[in-house]
BATORLUM-816635 format. One record per residue: y, x, z of N, C-alpha, C in turn. Coordinates in steps of 0.1 Angstrom, whole numbers, plus 5000, padded with zeros to 4 digits. Example, Ala and Ser with C-alpha at 12.3 -4.5 7.8 and 13.67 -1.06 7.14 Angstrom:
2
494351325078495551235078496751325078 497851285071498951375071500051295079 
This chain:
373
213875757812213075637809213575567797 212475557787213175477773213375307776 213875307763213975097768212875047765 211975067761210175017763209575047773 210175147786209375187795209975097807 211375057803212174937815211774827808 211374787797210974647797209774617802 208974727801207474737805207174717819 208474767832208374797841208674677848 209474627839210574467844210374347838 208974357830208974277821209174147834 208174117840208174037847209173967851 210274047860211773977861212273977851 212074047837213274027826212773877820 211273847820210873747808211173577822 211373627833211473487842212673397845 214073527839215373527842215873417834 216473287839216773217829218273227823 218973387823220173397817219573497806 218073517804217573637792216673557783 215573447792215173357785214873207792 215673147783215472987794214272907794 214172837805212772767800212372717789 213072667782212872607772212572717760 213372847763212572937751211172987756 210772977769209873067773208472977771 208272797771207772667764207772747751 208572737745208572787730207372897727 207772957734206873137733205773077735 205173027747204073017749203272897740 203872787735203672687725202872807709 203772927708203572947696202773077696 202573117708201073207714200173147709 200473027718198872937716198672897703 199472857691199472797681199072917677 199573047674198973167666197573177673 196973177683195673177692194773107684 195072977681194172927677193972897660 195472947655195372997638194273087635 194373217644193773327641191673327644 192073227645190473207650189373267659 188773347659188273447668187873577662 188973617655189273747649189973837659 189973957664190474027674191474047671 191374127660191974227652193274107643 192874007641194073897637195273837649 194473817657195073767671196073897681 195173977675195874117683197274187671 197274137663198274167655199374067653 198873917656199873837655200573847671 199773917685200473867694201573987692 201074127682202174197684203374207679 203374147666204474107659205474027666 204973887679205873837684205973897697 205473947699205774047718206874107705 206774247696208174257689209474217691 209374107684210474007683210873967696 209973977703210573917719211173997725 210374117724211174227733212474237727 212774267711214174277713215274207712 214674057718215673947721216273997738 214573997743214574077758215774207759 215474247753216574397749217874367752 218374337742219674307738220474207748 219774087752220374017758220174057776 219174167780219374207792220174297792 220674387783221374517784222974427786 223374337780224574297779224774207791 223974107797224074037804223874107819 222774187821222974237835223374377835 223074487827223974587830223174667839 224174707849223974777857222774757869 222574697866222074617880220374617875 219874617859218574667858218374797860 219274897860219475077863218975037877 219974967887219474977904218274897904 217474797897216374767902215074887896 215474967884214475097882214075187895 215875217898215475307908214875257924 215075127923214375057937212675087935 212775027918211475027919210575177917 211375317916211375427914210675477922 211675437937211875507951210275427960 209775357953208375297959207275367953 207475397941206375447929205675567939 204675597935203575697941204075807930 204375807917205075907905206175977913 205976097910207276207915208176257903 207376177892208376237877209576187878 210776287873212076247870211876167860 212876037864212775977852214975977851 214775977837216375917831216575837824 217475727826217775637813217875637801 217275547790217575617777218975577771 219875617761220775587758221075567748 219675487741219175437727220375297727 221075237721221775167720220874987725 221974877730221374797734220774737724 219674637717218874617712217574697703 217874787708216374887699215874947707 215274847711213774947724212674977709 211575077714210575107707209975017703 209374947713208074837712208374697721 208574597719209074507727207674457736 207874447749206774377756205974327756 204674367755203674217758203574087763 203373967760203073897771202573937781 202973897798201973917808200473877804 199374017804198073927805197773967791 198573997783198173977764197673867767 197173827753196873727741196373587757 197273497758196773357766195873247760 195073207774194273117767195072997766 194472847758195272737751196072757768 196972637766197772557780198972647783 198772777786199272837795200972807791 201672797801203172827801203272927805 203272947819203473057822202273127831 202673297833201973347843202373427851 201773397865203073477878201673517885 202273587896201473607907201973567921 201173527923201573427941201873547946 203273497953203473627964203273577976 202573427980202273447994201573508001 201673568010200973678016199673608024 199073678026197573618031197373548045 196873478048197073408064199073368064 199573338059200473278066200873198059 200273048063200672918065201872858063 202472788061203672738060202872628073 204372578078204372458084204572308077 203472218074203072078066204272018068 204571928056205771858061205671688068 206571648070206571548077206371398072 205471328075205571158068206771128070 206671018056208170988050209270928060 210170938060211370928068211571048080 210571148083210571278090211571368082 211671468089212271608085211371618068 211771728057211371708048211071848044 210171848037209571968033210172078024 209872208026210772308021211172278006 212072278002212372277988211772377975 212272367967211172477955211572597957 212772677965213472757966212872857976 211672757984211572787995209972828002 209572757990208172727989207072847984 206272797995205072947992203872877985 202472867981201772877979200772917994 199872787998199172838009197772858008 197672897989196072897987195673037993 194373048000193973178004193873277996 194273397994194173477988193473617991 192073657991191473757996191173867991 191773977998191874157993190574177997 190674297988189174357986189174527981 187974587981188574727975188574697958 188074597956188274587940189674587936 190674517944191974497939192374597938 193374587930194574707927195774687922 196674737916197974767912198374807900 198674717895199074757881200474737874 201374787877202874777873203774657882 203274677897203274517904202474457904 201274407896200174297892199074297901 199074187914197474197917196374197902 195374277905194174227894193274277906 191974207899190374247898189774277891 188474307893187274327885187574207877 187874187866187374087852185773987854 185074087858183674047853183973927868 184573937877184173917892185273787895 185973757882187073677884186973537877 186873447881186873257872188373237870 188673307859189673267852189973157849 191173087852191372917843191672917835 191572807829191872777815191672637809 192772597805193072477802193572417789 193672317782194072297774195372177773 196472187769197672107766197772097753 198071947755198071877743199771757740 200571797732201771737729201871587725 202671487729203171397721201671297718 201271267735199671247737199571077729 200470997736200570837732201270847721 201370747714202570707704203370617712 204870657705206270617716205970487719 205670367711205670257720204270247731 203670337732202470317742203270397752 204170487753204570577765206070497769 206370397762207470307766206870227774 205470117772205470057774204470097790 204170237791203470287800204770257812 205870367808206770357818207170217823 207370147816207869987819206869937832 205669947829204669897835204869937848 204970117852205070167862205970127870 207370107864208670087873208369957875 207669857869207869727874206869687882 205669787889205069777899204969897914 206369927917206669987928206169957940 206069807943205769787953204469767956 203369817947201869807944201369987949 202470077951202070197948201570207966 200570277965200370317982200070467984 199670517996200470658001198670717999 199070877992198070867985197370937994 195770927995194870988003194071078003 193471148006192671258004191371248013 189871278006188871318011188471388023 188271348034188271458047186671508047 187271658051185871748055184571688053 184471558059182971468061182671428050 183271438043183771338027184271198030 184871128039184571008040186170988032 186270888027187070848022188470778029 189770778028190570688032191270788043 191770878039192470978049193771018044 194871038051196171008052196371188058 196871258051197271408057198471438052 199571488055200671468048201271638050 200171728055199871848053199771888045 198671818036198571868027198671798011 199171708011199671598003200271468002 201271487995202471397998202571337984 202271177980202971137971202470957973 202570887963202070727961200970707950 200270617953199270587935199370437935 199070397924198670297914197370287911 196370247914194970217916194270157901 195770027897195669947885196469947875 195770027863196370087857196769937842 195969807844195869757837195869797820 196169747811195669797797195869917794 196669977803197270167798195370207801 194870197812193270267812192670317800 192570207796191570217783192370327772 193770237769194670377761194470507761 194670587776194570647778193070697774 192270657782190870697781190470717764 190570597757190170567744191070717734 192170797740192270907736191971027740 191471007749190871137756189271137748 188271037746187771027740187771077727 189171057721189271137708189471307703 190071327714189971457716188771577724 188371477733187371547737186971657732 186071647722184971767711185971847709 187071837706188071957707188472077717 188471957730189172047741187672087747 186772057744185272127751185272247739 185472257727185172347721186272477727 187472447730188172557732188172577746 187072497758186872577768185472637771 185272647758183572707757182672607762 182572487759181572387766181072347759 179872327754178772257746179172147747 178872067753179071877756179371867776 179771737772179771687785179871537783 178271487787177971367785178871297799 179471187795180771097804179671007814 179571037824178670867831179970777835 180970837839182070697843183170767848 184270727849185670747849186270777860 187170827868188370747874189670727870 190970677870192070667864193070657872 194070687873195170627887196170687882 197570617887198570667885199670737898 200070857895200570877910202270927907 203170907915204370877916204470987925 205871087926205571257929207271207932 208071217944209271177946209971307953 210771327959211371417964210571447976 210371627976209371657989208771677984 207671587976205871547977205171667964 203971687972203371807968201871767971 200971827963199771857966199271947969 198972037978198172157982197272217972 196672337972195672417965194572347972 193472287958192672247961191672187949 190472157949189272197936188771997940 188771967923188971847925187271787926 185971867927185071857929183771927941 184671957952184272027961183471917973 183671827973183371727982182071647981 180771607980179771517979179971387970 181071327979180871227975181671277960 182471347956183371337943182071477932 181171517937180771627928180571597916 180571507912180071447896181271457888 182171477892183671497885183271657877 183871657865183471767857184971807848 185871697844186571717837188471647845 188871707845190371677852191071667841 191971567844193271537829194671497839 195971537834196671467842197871487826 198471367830199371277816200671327822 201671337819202871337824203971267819 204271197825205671097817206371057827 208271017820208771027831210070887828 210870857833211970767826213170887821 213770867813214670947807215870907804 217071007814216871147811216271177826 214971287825214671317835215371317847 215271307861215771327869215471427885 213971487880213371607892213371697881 213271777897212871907892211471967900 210472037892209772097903208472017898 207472017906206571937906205872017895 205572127894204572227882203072217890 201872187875200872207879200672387878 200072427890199372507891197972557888 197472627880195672637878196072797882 195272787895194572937899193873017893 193273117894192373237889191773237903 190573227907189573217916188473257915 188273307928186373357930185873277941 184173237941183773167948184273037947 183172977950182772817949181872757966 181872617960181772547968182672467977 183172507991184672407994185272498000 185372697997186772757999186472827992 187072797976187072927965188772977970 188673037966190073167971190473197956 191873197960192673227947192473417945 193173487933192473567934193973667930 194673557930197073607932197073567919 196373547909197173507893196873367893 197773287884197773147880198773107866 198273037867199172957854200072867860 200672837852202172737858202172657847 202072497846202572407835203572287840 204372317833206272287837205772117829 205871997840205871897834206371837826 205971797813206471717798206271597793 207671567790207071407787206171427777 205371327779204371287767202971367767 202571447774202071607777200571557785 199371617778198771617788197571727789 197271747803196371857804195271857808 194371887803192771897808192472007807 191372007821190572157825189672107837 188472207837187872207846187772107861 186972067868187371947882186972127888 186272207885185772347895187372407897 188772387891189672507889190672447903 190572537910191572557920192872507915 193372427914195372407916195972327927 196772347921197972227931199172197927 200172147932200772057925202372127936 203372197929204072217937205972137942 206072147951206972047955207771947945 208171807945209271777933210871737944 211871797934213171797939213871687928 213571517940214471437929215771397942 216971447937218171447945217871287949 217971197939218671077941217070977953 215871037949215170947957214970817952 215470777940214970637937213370677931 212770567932211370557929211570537911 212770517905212170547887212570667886 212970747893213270867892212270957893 210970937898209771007900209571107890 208571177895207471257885205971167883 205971107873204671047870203771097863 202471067869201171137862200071017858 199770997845198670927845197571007849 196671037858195971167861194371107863 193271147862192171097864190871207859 189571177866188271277858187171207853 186771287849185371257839184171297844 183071217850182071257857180871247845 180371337848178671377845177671267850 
């Protein structure tokens, strides 16, 4: 087996490992996917040549620094993954020196739409539930280490197997897609955001969620756990008055004609140790269906103090109030300053935050809110 057919095979675990690429290079990568993405304009043939040049370059960063750092131990996960393969070919290692594979890796997925950081596939297995965690001062909910993903995920004869990869039919699949946008406020508007937040703690209440009936004012801690801020006083408008500016941008790069605004909501929510939101579609309910557009802001006090707390946007089929995930998703690793809009139809959720210390400026904060039709 040459070193393009083990990167090919491992891409997965080699591009996730943060002793081959750390988060912060793998932000990078995907930052400059999207930036070549949207240089190349809607040239195939431009786009398909610039993702190759940096899958290149990646792979033989990928190369060099897996051959030297783990060694032996990618040989035993080949042949693990060998001894499962339906293939009966002998395979042998190549003994092309460490950094010169043929062809360096693709991104999972080729060429990503705007937003994406990363892309994985849920390995929770189907029907099995985790047990919800407990209102605050209870026992506490699994940590990130620990944590599955409880969105449904439904097999079919369409699925199949592709180097490890759940896929489907393409034509049969509502792929997400989102747009992330850097360095949203200017510093004194994200200074003065934070200030505001820490200095109304005791305003934050335990945040609720819409029950089956739609009725409003429900307390589940099953399926979400965190605090909001209702009054956002003068940050509202800020925020809003830039989303406004961007708009015609971010509908252009999710294929949307227009989307005339009838009215708002805005809130701020506080994400502490534990607290998670479930898989779940921010316009599935009666009373909320006029929601069209989701945005959530992220800022934090600094130097950060959680970890965890990644928006998730599913890949889903079916609509209405149980679209099913479809095992692919995107992951966006929370950034100060950072914000993201997409679809109210896209399945995500919000997965656990690990803040050791528990103090409330320590949080994960979201200016977060939609845009109704």
């Amino acid at each position: 087996m040459k070193a393009k057919q083990i990167l090919d095979a491992f891409s997965e675990i080699l591009m996730q490992d943060d002793r081959i690429l750390s988060p912060r290079e793998r932000e990078l990568l995907a930052s400059l996917l999207q930036n070549a993405r949207v240089a190349s304009g809607s040239s195939p043939e431009t786009q398909s040549a610039v993702t190759t040049v940096i899958a290149r370059s990646v792979g033989e960063t990928v190369a060099q620094r897996a051959f030297s750092l783990l060694g032996n131990s990618i040989v035993e996960k080949i042949v693990a993954h060998g001894a499962t393969s339906e293939s009966t070919q002998e395979t042998t290692v190549s003994d092309s020196p460490p950094g010169a594979p043929e062809q360096g890796p693709q991104p999972p997925g080729g060429p990503q739409p705007p937003g994406i950081r990363s892309l994985r596939v849920n390995d929770s297995p189907p029907g099995a539930p985790e047990q919800g965690p407990q209102p605050p001062g209870g026992p506490q909910p699994p940590g990130i280490s620990s944590y599955r993903s409880t969105v449904p995920v439904r097999q079919g004869t369409e699925r199949d197997l592709i180097n490890g990869v759940a896929v489907l039919d393409a034509s049969s699949i509502a792929q997400t897609q989102c747009v992330v946008l850097d360095e949203f406020l200017a510093p004194q508007e994200l200074d003065e955001l934070i200030q505001y937040t820490l200095q109304r703690e005791a305003d934050f209440r335990g945040s609720e969620v819409i029950s089956p009936s739609g009725d409003p004012g429900v307390t589940d801690y099953s399926h979400r756990r965190s605090k909001v801020l209702m009054n956002m006083g003068p940050h509202e408008e800020v925020i809003l008055e830039r989303i406004r500016g961007v708009l015609p941008r971010v509908l252009e790069q999710l294929g949307i004609e227009e989307l005339p605004v009838s009215h708002t909501e805005v809130q701020i929510t506080a994400s502490n140790d534990g607290d998670f939101f479930r898989a779940h579609c921010d316009d599935t309910q009666e009373r909320v269906a006029s929601r069209r557009m989701t945005f959530v802001y992220f800022f934090h006090r600094e130097p950060r103090r959680f970890e965890g707390g990644e928006l998730r946007l599913h890949d889903s089929r079916g609509k209405g109030e149980q679209p099913f995930s479809t095992g692919g998703y995107q992951t966006i690793v929370p950034q100060q300053n950072q914000i993201v809009l997409f679809l109210s139809s896209v399945l995500h959720e919000i997965t656990p935050v690990e803040c050791p210390s528990r103090a409330f400026a320590d949080s994960r904060f979201t200016l977060n809110g939609w845009l109704h039709k």
